[in-house]
C-alpha positions in Angstrom: -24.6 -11.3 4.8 -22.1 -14.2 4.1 -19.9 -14.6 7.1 -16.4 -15.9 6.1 -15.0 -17.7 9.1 -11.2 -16.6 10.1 -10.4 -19.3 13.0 -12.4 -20.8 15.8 -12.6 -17.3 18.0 -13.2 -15.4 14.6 -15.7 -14.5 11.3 -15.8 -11.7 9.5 -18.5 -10.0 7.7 -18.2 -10.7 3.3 -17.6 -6.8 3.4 -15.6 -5.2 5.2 -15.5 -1.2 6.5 -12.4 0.8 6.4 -11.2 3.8 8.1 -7.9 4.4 6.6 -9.3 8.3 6.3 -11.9 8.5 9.1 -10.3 12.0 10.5 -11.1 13.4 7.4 -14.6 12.4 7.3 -15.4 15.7 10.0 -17.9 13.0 11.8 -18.7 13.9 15.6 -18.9 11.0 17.7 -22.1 10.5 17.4 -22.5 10.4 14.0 -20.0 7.9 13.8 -21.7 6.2 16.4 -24.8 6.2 14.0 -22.7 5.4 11.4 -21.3 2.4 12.8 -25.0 1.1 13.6 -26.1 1.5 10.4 -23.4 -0.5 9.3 -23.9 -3.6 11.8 -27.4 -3.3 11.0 -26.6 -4.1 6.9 -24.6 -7.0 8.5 -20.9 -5.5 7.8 -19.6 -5.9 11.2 -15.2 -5.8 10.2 -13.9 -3.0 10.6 -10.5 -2.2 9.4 -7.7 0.2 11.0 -3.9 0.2 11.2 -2.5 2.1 14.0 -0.8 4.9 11.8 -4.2 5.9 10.3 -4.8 9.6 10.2 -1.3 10.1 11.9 -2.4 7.7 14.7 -5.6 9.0 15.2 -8.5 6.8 13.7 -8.2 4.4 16.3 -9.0 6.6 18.9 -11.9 8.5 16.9 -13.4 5.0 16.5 -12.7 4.3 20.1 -14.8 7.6 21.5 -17.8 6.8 19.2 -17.9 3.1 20.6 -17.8 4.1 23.6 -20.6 5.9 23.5 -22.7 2.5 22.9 -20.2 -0.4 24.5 -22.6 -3.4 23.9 -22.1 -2.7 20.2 -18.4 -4.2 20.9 -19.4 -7.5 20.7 -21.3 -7.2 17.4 -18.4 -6.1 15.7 -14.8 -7.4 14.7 -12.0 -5.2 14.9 -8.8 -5.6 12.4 -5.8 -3.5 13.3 -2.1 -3.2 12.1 0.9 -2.4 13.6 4.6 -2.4 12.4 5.0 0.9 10.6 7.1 4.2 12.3 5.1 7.5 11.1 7.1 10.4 12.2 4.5 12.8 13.5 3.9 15.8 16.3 2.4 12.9 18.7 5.0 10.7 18.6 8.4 12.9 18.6 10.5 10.4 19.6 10.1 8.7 16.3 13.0 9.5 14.6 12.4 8.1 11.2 10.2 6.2 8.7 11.0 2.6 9.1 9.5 -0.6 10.0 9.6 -2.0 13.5 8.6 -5.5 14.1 10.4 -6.3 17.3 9.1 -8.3 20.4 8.6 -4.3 22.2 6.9 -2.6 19.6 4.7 -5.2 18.9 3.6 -5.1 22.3 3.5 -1.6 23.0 1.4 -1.0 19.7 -1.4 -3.5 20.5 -1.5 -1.8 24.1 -1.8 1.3 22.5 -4.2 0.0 20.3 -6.4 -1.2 22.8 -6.4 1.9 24.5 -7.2 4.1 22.1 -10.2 1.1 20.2 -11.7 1.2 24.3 -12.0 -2.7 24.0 -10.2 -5.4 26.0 -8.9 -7.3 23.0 -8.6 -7.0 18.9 -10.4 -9.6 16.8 -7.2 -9.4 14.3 -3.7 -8.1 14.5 -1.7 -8.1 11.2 1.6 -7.2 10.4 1.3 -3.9 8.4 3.9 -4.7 5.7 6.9 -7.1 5.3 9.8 -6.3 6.7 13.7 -7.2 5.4 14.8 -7.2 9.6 11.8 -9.2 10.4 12.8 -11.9 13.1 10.0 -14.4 12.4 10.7 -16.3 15.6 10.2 -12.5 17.9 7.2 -12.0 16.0 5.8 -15.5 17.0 6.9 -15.2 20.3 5.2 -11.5 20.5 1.7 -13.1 18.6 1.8 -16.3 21.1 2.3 -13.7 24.5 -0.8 -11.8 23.1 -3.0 -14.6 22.1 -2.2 -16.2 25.9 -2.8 -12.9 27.4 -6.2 -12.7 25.6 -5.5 -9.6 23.9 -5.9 -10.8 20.2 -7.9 -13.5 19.0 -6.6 -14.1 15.0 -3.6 -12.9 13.7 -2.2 -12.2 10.1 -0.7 -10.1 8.2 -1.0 -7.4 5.4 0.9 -7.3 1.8 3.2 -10.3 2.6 4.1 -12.4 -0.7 4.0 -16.1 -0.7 7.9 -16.4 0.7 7.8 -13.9 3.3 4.4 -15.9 4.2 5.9 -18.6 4.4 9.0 -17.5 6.5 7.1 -16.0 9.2 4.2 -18.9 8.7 6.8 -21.8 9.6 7.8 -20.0 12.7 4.2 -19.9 14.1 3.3 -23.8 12.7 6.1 -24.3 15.6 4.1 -23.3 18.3 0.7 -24.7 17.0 -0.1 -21.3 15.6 -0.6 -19.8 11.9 -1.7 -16.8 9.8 -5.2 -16.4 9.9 -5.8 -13.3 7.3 -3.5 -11.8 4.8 -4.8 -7.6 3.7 -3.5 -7.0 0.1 -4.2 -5.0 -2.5 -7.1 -6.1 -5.3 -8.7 -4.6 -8.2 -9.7 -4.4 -11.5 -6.6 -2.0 -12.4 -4.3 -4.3 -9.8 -4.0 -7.6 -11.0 -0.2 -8.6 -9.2 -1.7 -10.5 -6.8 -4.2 -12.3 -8.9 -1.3 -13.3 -11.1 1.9 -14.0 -9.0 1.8 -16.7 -6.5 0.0 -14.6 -3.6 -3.8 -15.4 -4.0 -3.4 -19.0 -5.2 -1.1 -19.6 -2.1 -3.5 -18.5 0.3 -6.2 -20.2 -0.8 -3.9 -23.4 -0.6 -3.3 -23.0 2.9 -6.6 -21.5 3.9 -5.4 -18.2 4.6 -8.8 -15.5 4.2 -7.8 -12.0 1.9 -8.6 -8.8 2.3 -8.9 -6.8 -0.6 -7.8 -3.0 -0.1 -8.3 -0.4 -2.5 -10.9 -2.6 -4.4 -11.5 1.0 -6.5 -8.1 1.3 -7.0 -8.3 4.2 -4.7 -10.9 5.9 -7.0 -8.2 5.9 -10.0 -10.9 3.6 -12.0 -12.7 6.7 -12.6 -10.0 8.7 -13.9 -10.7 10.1 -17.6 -7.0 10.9 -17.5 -6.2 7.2 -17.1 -5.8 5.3 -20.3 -5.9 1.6 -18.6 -8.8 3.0 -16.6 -10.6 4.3 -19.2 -10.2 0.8 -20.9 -11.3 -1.2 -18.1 -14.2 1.0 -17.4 -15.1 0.5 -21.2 -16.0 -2.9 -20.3 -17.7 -2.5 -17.4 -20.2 0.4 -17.7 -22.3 -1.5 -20.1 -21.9 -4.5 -17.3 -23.7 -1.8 -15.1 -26.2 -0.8 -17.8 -27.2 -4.5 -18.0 -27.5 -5.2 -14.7 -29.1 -1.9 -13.3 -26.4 -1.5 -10.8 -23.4 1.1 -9.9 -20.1 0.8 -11.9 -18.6 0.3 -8.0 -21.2 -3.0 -7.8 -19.7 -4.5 -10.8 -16.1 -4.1 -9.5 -16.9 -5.6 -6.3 -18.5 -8.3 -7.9 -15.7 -9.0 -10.1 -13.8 -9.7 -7.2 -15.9 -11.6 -5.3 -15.7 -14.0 -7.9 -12.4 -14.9 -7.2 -12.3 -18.2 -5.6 -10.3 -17.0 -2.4 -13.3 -15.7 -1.1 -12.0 -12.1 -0.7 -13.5 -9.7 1.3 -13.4 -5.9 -0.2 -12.7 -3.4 2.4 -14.9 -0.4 1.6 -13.2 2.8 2.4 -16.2 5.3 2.0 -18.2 7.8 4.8 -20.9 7.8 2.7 -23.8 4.8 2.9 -24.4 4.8 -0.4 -20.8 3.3 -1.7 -21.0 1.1 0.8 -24.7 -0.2 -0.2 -23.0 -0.4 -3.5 -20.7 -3.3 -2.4 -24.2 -4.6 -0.2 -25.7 -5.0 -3.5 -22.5 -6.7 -5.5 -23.1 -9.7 -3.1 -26.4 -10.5 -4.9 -24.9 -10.1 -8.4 -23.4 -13.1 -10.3 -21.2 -12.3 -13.3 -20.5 -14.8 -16.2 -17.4 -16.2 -16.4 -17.1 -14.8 -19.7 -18.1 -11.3 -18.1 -15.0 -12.1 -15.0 -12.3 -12.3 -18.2 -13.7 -9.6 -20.2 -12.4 -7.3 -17.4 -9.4 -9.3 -16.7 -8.2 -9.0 -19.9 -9.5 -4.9 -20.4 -6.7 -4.6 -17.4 -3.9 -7.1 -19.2 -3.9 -5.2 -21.7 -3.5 -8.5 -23.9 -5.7 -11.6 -24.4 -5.1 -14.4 -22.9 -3.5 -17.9 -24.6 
């Protein structure tokens, strides 16, 4: 599988594995163990968390099944967030939903992290979500203290437009760092973006995207949907052409786009995530590309 690479410590896999709901998926540890080497062994080695996943519990599912084969640590690349408060029974003394991007929590949620992943250091920490109390400069001077201490080796950040980029991005340039990775939200049903500043940007400055949600969280399939329904109009006979899954002609759509995005596939199941395998080996026409782009519009183009 393509590699794409991230910095000079760091490449991801072209397809990347998510487990935004891995405590609903009722795996043991070993099966997710199993799961996990099937994975590396289709070449997807990224695997996405956040530390609020599953109430703050995915990390530390993933973390038991790893450790049940450590060498497989080094075949893999692990992508975590931090920066969101999630009330919750484990954590009482979070009093509120809000962001928290200071020096401490930052800190204190990559420690936690790397407790709960059972690894020594995280391939990529991003900034969950933008934040209107950011301090760009404590974030910089938290990224720098964990890059030095050999606890990260990329960092980024997740659903950031091109200014708040930019703000945080400057601070970092300062001390001979930058943003690495940026996680937002891509699909056939989400073009904002594809059409704002946000994907254009990064590509400028060499900044690799994640796509979540490349499904649209499985609301493509939704007969109840009229833009949905429209945009799946287009791309079943896509599928009927090219012998492939409706899900394989999404994911190629997007790996079209010339910021070399990398899908995160949010499925328990092997066969979704052969279905984004197999989109790597299909080439749509440009005229194929629009047809879907302008099913979503709504409106052709100029």
């Amino acid at each position: 599988m393509e590699r794409i690479r991230i910095n000079q410590h760091v490449s991801y896999s072209r397809i990347v594995q998510g487990f935004w709901r891995l405590n609903e998926w009722g795996f043991s540890n070993q099966q997710l163990n199993d799961f996990l080497h099937e994975l590396v062994d289709r070449g997807i080695t990224t695997m996405d968390h956040a530390d609020i996943y599953g109430q703050y519990t995915c990390e530390s599912l993933f973390g038991d099944a790893l450790a049940l084969t450590p060498n497989l640590r080094e075949k893999i690349e692990i992508v975590t967030k931090c920066g969101i408060i999630l009330p919750n029974d484990s954590h009482p003394h979070f009093t509120g939903h809000r962001y928290d991007q200071s020096y401490e929590h930052i800190i204190q949620s990559v420690d936690q992290s790397l407790l709960n992943l059972k690894t020594d250091y995280i391939d990529t920490l991003l900034i969950h979500r933008p934040s209107p109390l950011m301090d760009p400069e404590e974030v910089t001077r938290a990224v720098m203290d964990l890059v030095n201490e050999g606890k990260i080796r990329a960092f980024g950040v997740s659903n950031f437009k091109c200014n708040q980029y930019e703000l945080l991005n400057e601070s970092l340039k300062k001390e001979k760092s930058h943003i690495s990775v940026n996680q937002v939200e891509v699909s056939p049903l989400q073009l904002e973006n594809i059409e704002d500043c946000t994907l254009n940007r990064m590509l400028q400055h060499d900044v690799k995207v994640m796509a979540w949600s490349p499904l649209a969280g499985g609301k493509i399939f939704d007969k109840e949907d009229e833009k949905a329904q429209q945009v799946l109009s287009v791309i079943q006979p896509l599928a009927t052409k090219y012998q492939v899954s409706v899900g394989t002609v999404i994911y190629s759509w997007l790996l079209r786009l010339p910021s070399k995005v990398m899908p995160i596939v949010g499925s328990s199941k092997l066969d979704r995530v052969d279905e984004a395998i197999a989109a790597t080996k299909l080439q749509l026409t440009d005229q194929e590309w629009f047809d879907i782009y302008v099913a979503s519009r709504g409106t052709d183009i100029l």
